[in-house]
C-alpha atoms as an extended CHARMM CRD file, in Angstrom:
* protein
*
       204  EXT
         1         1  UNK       CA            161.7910000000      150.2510000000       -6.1500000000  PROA      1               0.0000000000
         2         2  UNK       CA            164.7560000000      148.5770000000       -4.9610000000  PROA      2               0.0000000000
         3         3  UNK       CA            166.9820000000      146.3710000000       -7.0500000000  PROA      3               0.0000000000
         4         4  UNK       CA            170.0000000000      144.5530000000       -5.7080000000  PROA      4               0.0000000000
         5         5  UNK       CA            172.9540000000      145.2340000000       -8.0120000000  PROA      5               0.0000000000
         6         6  UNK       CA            175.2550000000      143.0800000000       -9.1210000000  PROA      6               0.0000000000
         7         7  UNK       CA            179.1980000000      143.0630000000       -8.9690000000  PROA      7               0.0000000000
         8         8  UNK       CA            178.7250000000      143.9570000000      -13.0840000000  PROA      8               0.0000000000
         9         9  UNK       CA            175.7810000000      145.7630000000      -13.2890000000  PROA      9               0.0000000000
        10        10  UNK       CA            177.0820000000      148.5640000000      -12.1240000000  PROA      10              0.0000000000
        11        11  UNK       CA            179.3000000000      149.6430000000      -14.9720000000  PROA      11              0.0000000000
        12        12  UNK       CA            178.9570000000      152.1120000000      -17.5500000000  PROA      12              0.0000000000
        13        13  UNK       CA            176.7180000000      149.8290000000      -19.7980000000  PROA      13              0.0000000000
        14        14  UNK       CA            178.0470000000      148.5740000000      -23.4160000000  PROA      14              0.0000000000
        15        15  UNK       CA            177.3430000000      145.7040000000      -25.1820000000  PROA      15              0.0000000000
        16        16  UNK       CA            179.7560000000      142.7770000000      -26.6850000000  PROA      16              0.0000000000
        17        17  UNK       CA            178.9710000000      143.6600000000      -30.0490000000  PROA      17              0.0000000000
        18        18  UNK       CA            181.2890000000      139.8520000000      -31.0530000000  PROA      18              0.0000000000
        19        19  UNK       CA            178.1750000000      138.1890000000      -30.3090000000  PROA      19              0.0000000000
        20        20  UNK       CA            181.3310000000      135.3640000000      -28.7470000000  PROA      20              0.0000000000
        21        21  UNK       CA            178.6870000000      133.7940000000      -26.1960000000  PROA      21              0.0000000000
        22        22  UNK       CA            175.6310000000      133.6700000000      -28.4220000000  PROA      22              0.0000000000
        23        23  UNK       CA            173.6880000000      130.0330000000      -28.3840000000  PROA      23              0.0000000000
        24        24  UNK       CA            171.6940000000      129.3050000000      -31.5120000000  PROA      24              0.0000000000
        25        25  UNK       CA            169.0960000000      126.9620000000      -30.7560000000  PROA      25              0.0000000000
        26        26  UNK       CA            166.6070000000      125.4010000000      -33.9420000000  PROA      26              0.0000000000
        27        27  UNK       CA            163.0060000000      125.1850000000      -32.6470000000  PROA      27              0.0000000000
        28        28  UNK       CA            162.3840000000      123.4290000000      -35.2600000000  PROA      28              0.0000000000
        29        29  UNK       CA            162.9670000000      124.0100000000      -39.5150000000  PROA      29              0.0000000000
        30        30  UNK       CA            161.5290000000      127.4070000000      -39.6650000000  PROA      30              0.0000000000
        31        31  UNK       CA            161.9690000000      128.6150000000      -36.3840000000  PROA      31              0.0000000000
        32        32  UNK       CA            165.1880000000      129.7220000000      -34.0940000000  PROA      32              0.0000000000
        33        33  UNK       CA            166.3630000000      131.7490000000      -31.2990000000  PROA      33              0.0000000000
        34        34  UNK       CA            169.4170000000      133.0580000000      -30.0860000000  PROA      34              0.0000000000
        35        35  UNK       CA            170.3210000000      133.5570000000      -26.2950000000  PROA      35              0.0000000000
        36        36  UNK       CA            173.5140000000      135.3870000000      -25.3990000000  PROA      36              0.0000000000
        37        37  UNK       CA            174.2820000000      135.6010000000      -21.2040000000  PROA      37              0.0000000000
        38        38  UNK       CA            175.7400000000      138.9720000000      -19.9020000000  PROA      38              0.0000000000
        39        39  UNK       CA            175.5360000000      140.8410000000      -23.4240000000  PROA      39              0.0000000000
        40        40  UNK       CA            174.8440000000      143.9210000000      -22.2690000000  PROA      40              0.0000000000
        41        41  UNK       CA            177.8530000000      145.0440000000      -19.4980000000  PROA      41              0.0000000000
        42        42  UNK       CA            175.9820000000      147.5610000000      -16.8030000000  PROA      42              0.0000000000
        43        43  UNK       CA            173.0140000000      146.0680000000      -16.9270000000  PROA      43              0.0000000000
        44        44  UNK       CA            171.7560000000      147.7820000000      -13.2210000000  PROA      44              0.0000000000
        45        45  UNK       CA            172.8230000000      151.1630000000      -14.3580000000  PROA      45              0.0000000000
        46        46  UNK       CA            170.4690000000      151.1520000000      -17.6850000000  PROA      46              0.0000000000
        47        47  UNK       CA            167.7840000000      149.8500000000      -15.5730000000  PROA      47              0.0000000000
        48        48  UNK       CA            167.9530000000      152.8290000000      -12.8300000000  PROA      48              0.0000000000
        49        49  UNK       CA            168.2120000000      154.9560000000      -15.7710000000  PROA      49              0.0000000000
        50        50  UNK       CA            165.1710000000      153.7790000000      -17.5040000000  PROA      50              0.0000000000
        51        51  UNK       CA            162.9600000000      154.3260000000      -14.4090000000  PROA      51              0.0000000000
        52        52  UNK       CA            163.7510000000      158.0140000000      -14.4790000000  PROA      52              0.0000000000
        53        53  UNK       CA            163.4090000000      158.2900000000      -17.8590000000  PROA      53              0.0000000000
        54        54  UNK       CA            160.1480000000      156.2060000000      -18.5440000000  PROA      54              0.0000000000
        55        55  UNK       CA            156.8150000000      156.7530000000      -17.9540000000  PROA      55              0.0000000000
        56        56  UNK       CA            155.8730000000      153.3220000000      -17.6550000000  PROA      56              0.0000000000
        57        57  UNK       CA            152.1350000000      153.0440000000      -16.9420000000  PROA      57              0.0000000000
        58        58  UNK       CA            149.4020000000      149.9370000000      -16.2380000000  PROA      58              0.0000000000
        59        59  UNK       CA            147.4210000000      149.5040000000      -19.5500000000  PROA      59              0.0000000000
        60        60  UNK       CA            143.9250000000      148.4260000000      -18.8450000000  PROA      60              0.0000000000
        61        61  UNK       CA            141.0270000000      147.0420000000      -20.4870000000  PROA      61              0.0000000000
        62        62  UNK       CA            143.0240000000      144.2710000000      -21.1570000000  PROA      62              0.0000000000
        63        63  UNK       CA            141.0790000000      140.9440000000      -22.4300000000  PROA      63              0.0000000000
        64        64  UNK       CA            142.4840000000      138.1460000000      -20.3740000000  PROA      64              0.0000000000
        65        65  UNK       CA            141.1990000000      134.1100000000      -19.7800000000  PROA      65              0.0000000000
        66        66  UNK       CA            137.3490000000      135.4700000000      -20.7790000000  PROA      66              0.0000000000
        67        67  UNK       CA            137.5060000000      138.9210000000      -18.4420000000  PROA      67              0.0000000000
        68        68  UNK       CA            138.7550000000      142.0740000000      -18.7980000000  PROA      68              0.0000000000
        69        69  UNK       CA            141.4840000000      143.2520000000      -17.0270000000  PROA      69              0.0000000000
        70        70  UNK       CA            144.4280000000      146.0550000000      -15.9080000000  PROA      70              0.0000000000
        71        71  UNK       CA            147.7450000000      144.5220000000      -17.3850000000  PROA      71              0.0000000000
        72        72  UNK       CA            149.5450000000      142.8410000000      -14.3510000000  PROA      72              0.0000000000
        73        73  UNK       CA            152.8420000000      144.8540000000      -15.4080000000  PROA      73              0.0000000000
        74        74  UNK       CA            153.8200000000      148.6210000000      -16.0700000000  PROA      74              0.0000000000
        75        75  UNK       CA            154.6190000000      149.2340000000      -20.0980000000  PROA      75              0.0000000000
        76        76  UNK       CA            156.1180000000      152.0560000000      -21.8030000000  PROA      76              0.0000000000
        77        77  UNK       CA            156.9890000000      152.3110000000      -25.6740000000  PROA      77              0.0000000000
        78        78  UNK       CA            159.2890000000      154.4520000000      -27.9430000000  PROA      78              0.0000000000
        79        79  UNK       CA            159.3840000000      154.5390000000      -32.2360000000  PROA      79              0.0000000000
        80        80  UNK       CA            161.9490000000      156.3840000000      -34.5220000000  PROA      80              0.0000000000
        81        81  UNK       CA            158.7950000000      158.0280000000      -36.3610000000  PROA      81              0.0000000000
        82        82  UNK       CA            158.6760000000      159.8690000000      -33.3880000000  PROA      82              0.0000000000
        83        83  UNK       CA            161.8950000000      160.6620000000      -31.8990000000  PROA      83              0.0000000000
        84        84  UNK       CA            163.7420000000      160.8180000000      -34.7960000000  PROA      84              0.0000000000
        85        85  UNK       CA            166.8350000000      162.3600000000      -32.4540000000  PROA      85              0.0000000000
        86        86  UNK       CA            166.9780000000      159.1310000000      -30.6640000000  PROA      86              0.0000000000
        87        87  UNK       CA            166.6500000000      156.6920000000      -28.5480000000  PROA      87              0.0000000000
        88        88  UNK       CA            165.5980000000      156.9900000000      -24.3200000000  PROA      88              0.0000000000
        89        89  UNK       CA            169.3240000000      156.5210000000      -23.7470000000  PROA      89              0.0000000000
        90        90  UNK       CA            172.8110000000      156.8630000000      -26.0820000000  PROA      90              0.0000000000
        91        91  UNK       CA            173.0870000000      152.9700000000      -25.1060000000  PROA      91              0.0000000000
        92        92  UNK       CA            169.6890000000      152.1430000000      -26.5690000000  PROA      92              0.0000000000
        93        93  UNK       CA            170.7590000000      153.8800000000      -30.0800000000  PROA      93              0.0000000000
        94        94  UNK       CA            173.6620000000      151.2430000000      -29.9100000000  PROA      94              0.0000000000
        95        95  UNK       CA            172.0640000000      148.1380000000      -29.1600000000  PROA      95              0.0000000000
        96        96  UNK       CA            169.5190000000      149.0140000000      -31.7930000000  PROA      96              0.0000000000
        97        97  UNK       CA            172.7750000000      149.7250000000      -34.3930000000  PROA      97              0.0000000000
        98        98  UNK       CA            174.3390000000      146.7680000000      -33.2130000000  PROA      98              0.0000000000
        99        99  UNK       CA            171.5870000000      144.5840000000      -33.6010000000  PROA      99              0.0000000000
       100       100  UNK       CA            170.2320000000      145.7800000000      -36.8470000000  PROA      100             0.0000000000
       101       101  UNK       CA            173.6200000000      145.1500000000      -38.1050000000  PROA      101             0.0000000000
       102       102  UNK       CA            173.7480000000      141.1730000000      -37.2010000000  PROA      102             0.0000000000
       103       103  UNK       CA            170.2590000000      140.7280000000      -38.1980000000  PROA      103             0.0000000000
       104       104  UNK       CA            169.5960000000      142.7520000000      -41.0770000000  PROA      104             0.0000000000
       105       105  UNK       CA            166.7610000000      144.3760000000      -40.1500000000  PROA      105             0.0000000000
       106       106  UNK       CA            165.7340000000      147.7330000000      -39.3590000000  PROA      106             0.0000000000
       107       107  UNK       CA            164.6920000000      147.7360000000      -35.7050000000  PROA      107             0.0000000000
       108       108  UNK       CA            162.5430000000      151.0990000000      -35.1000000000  PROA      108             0.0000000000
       109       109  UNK       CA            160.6780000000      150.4900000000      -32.0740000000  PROA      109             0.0000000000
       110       110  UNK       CA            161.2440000000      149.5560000000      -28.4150000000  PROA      110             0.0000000000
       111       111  UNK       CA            159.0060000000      148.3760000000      -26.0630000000  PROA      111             0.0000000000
       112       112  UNK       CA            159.8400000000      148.2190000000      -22.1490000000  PROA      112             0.0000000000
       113       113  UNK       CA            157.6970000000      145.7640000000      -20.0320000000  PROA      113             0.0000000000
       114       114  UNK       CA            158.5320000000      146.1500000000      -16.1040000000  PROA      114             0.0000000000
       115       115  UNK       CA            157.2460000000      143.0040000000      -14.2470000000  PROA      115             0.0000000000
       116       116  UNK       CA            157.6990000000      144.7860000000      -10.4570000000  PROA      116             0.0000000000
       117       117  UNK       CA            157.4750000000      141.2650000000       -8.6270000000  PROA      117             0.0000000000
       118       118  UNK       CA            157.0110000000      137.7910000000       -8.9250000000  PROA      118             0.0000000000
       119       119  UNK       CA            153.0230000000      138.3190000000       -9.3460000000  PROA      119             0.0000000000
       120       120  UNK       CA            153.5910000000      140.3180000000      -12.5210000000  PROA      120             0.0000000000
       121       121  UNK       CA            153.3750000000      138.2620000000      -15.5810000000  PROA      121             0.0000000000
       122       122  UNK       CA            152.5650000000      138.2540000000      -19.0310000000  PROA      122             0.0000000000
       123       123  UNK       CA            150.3970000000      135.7480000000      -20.7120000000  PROA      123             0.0000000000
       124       124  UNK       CA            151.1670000000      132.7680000000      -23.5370000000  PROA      124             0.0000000000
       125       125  UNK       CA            151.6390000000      134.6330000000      -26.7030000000  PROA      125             0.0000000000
       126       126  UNK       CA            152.9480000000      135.8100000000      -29.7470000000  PROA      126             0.0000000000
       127       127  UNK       CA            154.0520000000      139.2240000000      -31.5470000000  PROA      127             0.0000000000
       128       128  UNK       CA            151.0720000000      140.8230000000      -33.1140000000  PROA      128             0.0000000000
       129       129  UNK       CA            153.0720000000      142.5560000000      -35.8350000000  PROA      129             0.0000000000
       130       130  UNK       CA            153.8920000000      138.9600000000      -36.9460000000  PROA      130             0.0000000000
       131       131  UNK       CA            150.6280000000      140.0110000000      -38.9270000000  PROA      131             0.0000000000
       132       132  UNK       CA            152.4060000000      142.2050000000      -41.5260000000  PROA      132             0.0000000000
       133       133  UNK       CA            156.1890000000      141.3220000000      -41.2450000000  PROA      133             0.0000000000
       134       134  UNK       CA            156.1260000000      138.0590000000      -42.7680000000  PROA      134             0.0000000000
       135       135  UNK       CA            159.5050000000      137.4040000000      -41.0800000000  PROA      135             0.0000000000
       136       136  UNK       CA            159.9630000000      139.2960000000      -37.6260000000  PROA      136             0.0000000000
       137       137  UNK       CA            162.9660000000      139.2290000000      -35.6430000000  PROA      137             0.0000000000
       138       138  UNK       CA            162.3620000000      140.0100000000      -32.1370000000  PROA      138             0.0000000000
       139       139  UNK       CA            165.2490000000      141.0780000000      -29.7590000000  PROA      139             0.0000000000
       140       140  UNK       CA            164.4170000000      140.6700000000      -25.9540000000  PROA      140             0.0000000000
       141       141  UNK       CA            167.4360000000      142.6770000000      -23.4960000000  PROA      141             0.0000000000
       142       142  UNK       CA            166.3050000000      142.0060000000      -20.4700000000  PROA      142             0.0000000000
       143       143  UNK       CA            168.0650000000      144.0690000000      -17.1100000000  PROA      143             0.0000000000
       144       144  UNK       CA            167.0600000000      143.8030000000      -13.4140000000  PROA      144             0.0000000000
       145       145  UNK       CA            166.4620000000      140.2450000000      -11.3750000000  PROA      145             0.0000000000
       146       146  UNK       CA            166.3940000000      136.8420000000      -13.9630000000  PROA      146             0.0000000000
       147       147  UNK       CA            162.3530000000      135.5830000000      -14.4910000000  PROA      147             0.0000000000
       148       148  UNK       CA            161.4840000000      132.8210000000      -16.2850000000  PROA      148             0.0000000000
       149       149  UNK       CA            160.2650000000      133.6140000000      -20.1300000000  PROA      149             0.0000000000
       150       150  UNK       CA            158.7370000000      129.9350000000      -21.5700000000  PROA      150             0.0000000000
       151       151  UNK       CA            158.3650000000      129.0520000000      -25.0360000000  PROA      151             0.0000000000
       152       152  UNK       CA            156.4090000000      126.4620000000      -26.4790000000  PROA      152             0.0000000000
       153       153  UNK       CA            154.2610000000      125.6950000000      -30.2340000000  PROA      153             0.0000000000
       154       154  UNK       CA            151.3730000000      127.2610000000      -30.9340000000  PROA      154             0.0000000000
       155       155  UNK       CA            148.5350000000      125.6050000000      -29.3250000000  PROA      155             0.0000000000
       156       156  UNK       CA            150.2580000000      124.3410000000      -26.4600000000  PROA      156             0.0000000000
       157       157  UNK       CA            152.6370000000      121.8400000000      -26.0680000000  PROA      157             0.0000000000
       158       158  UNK       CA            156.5700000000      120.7140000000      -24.6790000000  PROA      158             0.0000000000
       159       159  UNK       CA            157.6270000000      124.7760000000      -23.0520000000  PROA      159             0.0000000000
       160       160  UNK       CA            160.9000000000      125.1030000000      -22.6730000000  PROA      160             0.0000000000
       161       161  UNK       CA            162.4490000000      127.8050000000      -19.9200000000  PROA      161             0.0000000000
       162       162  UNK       CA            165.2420000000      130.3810000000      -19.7350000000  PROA      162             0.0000000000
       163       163  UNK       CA            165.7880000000      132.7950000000      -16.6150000000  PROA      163             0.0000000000
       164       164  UNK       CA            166.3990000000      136.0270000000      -18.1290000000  PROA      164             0.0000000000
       165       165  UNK       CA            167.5740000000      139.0860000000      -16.3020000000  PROA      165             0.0000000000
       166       166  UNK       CA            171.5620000000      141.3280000000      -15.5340000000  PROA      166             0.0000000000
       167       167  UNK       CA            171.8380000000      142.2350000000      -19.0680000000  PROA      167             0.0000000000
       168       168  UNK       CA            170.4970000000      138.5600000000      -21.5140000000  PROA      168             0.0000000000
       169       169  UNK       CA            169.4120000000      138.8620000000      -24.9340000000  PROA      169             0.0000000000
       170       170  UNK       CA            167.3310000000      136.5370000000      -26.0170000000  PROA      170             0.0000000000
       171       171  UNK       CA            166.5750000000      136.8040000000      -30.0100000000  PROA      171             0.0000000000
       172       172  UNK       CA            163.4240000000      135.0840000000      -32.0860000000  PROA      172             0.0000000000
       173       173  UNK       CA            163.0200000000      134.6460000000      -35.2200000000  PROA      173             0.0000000000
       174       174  UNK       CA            162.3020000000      132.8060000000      -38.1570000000  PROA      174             0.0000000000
       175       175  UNK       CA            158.5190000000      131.5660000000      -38.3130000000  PROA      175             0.0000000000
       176       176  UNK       CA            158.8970000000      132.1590000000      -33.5030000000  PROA      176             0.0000000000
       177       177  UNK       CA            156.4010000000      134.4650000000      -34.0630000000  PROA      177             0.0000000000
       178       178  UNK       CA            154.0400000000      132.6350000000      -36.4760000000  PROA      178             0.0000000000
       179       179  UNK       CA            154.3080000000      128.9700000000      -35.0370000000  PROA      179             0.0000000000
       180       180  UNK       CA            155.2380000000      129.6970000000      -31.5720000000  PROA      180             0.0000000000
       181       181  UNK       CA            154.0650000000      131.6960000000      -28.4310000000  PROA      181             0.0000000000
       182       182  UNK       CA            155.6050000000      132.7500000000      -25.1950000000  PROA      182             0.0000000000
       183       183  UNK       CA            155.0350000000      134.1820000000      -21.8310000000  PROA      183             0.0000000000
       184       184  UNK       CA            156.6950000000      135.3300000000      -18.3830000000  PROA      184             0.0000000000
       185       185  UNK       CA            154.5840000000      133.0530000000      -15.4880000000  PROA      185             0.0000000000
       186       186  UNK       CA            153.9420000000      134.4290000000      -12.3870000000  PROA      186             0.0000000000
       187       187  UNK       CA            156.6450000000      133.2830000000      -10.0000000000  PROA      187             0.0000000000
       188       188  UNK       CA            155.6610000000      132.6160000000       -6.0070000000  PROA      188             0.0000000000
       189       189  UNK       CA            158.7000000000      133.4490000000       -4.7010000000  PROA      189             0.0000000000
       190       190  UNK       CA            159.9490000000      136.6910000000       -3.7450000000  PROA      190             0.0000000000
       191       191  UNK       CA            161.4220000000      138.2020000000       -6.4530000000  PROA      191             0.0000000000
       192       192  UNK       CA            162.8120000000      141.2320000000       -7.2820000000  PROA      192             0.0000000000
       193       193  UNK       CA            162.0650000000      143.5720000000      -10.2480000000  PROA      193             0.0000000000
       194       194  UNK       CA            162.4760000000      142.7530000000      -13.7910000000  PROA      194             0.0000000000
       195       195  UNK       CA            162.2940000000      144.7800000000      -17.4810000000  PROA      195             0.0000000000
       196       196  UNK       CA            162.4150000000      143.6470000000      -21.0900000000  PROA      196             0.0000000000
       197       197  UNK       CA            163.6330000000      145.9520000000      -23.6890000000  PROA      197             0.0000000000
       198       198  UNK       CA            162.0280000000      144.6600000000      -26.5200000000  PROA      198             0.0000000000
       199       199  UNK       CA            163.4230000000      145.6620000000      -30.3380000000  PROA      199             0.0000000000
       200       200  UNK       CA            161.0330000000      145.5340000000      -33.2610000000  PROA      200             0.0000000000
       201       201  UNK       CA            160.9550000000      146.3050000000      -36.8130000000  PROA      201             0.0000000000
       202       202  UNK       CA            158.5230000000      147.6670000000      -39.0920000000  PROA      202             0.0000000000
       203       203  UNK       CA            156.0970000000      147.9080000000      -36.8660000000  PROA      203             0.0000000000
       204       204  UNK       CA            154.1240000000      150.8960000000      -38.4110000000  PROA      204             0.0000000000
C-alpha cells in the first residue's frame, strides 16, 4: 500500500503536548469538539509502523441500509486489560498519557480503522459505549491522506465537514456521542489511504 509522504511526516513522531493550535468549537450547550491540525509530528512514520504491526482485518456480517454486509474498511483494536505492558507503539502510550491528562479521563482502548481508498467509508453514527459512559470523550488521531469525517444531530440534519489526515486530532465530547452522529463518506476521487486511531475510555 503506497502512501505519499509528506515533507513532516517523516519524522520521528511526537506530539505537541501545548495543545497551542487546538480549535474548540460548541455544537451546541451540551456538546463540543476540539480539532487540533498537525498534532502529532511524523505522522507517515506511525502509519508505516502500524501496518507492520497490526493485523487489521475486514469484519463481516455487518448490518448495513437493511442488508448484511463485509465492513467496507480493515479494523484492528487494542485494550490495557490485555496488554497491560503497552501500547502497539512507545508513541501510542504517549498520546494516550497526554491525552488522558487534558481530558481527565482514563483512555484504555484504541481502535484503528484503515479506509484503503476513497470507496472505503464508514456509515452515519455514533459511539456505542455512549451506552454506559454517561459522558464519553472520544479522541480521533488520524495519519495517512486527509478524508472527510461529517458531523451532524441525531436524526439528520445541517453536517458539517473536516478533512482529516498527516497527523489531526479531532476530539468529541460532551453529550457528541448521545445527540450527535458521524461518518467518513465515500469519496469518488482517487484517494490515497487513510487510518483513525481512535482513544476510548471505559469501554469494558
Amino acid at each position: 500500500m503506497f502512501l505519499q509522504g509528506s515533507l513532516f511526516g517523516v519524522c520521528e513522531p511526537d506530539v505537541d503536548s501545548s495543545f497551542l493550535e487546538t480549535r474548540r468549537v460548541d455544537l451546541d450547550e451540551q456538546s463540543w469538539i476540539e480539532y487540533t491540525p498537525g498534532w502529532l509530528n511524523g505522522a507517515d512514520t506511525l502509519f508505516d509502523e502500524l501496518l507492520d504491526k497490526l493485523e487489521l482485518r475486514q469484519r463481516t456480517g455487518i448490518a448495513m441500509y437493511d442488508s448484511v454486509v463485509s465492513e467496507p474498511r480493515l479494523t484492528a483494536s487494542w485494550h490495557a486489560d490485555d496488554y497491560p505492558a503497552g501500547g502497539p507503539t512507545p508513541v501510542l502510550d504517549d498520546v494516550r498519557q497526554t491525552l488522558t491528562e487534558r481530558y481527565h479521563r482514563p483512555f484504555d482502548s484504541i481502535g484503528f480503522n484503515l479506509y484503503r481508498n476513497g470507496a472505503d467509508s464508514v456509515a452515519w453514527h455514533g459511539d456505542s459505549h455512549r451506552k454506559h459512559v454517561t459522558d464519553p470523550v472520544v479522541a480521533i488521531m488520524s495519519v495517512g491522506e486527509p478524508r472527510p469525517l461529517k458531523i451532524r444531530p441525531r436524526g439528520g440534519g445541517q453536517s458539517r465537514s473536516w478533512d482529516l489526515g498527516r497527523g489531526d486530532l479531532f476530539v468529541m465530547g460532551g453529550a457528541c456521542q448521545h445527540d450527535w452522529e458521524h461518518c467518513v463518506p465515500k469519496v469518488r476521487r482517487g484517494i490515497g489511504p487513510r487510518m483513525s486511531i481512535t482513544f476510548r475510555h471505559d469501554t469494558r
